[in-house]
C-alpha positions in Angstrom: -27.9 -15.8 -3.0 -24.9 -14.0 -2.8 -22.0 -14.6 -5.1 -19.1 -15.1 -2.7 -21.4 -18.2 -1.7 -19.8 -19.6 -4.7 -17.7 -22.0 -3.2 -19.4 -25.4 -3.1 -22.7 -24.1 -4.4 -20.9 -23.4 -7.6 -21.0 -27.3 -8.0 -23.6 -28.3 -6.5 -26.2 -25.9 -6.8 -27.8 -25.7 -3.3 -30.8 -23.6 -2.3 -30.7 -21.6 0.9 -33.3 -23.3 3.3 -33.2 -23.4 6.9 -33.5 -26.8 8.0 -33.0 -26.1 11.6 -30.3 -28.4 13.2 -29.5 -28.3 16.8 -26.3 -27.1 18.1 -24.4 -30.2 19.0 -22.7 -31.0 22.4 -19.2 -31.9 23.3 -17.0 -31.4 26.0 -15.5 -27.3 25.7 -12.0 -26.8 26.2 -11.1 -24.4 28.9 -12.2 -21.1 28.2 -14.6 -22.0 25.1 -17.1 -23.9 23.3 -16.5 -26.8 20.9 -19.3 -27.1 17.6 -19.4 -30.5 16.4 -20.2 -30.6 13.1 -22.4 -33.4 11.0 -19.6 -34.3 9.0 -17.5 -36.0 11.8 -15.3 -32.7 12.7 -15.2 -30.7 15.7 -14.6 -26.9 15.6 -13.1 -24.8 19.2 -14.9 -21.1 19.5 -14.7 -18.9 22.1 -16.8 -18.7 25.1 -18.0 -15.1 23.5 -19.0 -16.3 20.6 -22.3 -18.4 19.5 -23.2 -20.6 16.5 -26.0 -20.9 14.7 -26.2 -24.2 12.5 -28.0 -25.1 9.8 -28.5 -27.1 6.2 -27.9 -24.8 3.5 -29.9 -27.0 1.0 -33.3 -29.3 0.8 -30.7 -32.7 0.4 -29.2 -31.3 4.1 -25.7 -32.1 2.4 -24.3 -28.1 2.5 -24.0 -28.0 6.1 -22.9 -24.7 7.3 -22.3 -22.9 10.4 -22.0 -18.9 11.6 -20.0 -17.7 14.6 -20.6 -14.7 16.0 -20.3 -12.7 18.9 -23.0 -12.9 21.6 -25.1 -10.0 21.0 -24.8 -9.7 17.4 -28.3 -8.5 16.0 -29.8 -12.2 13.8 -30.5 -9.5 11.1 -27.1 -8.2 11.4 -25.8 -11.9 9.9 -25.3 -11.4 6.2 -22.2 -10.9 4.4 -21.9 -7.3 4.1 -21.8 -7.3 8.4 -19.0 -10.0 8.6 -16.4 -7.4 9.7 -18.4 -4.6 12.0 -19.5 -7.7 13.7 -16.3 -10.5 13.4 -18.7 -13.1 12.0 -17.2 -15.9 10.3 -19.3 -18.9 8.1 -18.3 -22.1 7.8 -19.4 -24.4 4.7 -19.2 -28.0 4.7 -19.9 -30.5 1.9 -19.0 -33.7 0.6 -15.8 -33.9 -1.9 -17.7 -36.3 -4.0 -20.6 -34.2 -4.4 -23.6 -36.5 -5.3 -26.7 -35.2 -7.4 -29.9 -36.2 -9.3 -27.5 -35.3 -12.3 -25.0 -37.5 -11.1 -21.5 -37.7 -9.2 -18.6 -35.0 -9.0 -15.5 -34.3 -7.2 -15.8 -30.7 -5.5 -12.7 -30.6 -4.1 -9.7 -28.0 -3.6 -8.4 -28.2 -7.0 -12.0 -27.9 -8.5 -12.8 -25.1 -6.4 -9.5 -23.3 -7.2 -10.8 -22.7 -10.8 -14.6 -22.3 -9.9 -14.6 -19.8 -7.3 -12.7 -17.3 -9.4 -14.3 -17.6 -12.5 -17.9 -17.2 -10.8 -16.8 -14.3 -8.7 -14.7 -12.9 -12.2 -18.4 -13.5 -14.2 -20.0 -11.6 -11.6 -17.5 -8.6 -12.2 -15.7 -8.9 -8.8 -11.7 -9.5 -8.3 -10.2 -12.7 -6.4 -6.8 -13.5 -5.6 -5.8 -17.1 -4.8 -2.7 -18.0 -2.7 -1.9 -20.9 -1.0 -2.7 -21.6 2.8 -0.6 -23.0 6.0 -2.5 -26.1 7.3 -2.3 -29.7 8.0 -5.0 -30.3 5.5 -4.4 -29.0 2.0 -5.8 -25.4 1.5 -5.7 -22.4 -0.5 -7.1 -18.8 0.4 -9.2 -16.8 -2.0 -8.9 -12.8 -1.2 -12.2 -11.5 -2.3 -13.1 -7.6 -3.5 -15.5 -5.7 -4.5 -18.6 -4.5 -2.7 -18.2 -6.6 0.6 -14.5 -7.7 0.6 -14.2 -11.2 2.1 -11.5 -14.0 2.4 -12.7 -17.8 1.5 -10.3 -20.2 3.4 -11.0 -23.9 1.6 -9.5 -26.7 3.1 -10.1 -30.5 1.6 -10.7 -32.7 4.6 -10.6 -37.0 4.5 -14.1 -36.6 3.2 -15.4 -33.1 2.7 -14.5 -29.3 2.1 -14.7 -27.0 4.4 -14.9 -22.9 3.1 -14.0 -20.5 5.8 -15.7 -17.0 4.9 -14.6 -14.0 7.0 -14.0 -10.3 6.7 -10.5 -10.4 7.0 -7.7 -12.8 7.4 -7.4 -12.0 10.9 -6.6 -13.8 14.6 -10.5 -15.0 14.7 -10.8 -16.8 11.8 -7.3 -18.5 11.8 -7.8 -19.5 15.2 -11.2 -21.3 14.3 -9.5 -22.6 11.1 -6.6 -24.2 13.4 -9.1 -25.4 15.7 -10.2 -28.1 13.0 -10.0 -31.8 13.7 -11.7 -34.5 11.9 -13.4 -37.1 14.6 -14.8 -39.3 12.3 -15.1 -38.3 9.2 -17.8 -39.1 6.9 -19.5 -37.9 3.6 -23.1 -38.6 4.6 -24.5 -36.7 7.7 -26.8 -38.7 10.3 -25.4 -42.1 8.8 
């Protein structure tokens, strides 16, 4: 697992298993592709792009989605490939984050201190500012081998981490894109 994974998996200690959802349907605005997500938010991609969703753990409660370009090679969509190809990751998860261990908020202000510390015991750098949006945010400028920016935003319910290359036109455009339908903080329920 890679490190700049840290985000929610940090608390909650997810696996990586495919659980193979399927790409959920909504009407696409003109010009795109809308990716509704099992938390009861809807994301707006372009018409160029594709997603490949998924449950990042066994409990299906790390949902998370890649966008990527049409075309893009499926062993091409790891990390260090993020900016050659303009992939982006979305990670969603409950804000009370419920285990066998027991209950724990994994929000923004948790994540603030965990993500750094993780990335700072793994020997890489991170610099935390804070980030324009309706819901609150804060954006974590990765570097070291694969530089990356984290984007986490606390929803009604749930986090959301945008991973991406680069701050760039793609990723804020996704991250604008966000609405909260009906937000919940168990999937399928």
């Amino acid at each position: 697992m890679s490190i700049r994974r840290t985000g929610l998996r940090v608390l909650l200690g997810a696996g990586m298993i495919w659980a193979g959802l399927s790409s959920p349907a909504a009407s696409a605005p003109k010009g795109g592709n809308v990716y509704v997500g099992n938390y009861g938010y809807v994301l707006e991609y372009p018409s160029s792009y594709t997603v490949l969703p998924r449950f990042a753990d066994s409990e299906k409660t790390m949902e998370e989605a890649l966008f990527f370009p049409k075309g893009t090679p499926t062993d091409k969509l790891s990390e260090p490939f993020y900016d050659r190809y303009g992939i982006i990751r979305v990670e969603v998860a409950p804000i009370i984050a419920r285990t066998p261990q027991g209950s724990f908020r994994a929000g923004l202000k948790e994540l603030r201190e965990a993500i750094p510390g993780a990335l700072k015991r793994n020997g890489e750098k991170c610099a935390v500012a804070g980030f324009p949006s309706p819901f609150p945010g804060a954006k974590f400028t990765i570097s070291g081998r694969t530089p990356l920016v984290q984007v986490v935003l606390e929803g009604a319910k749930v986090t959301y981490i945008f991973t991406a290359a680069k701050d760039g036109k793609a990723l804020r455009k996704l991250i604008k894109s966000l609405r909260e339908i009906e937000p919940t903080d168990r999937p399928g329920r």
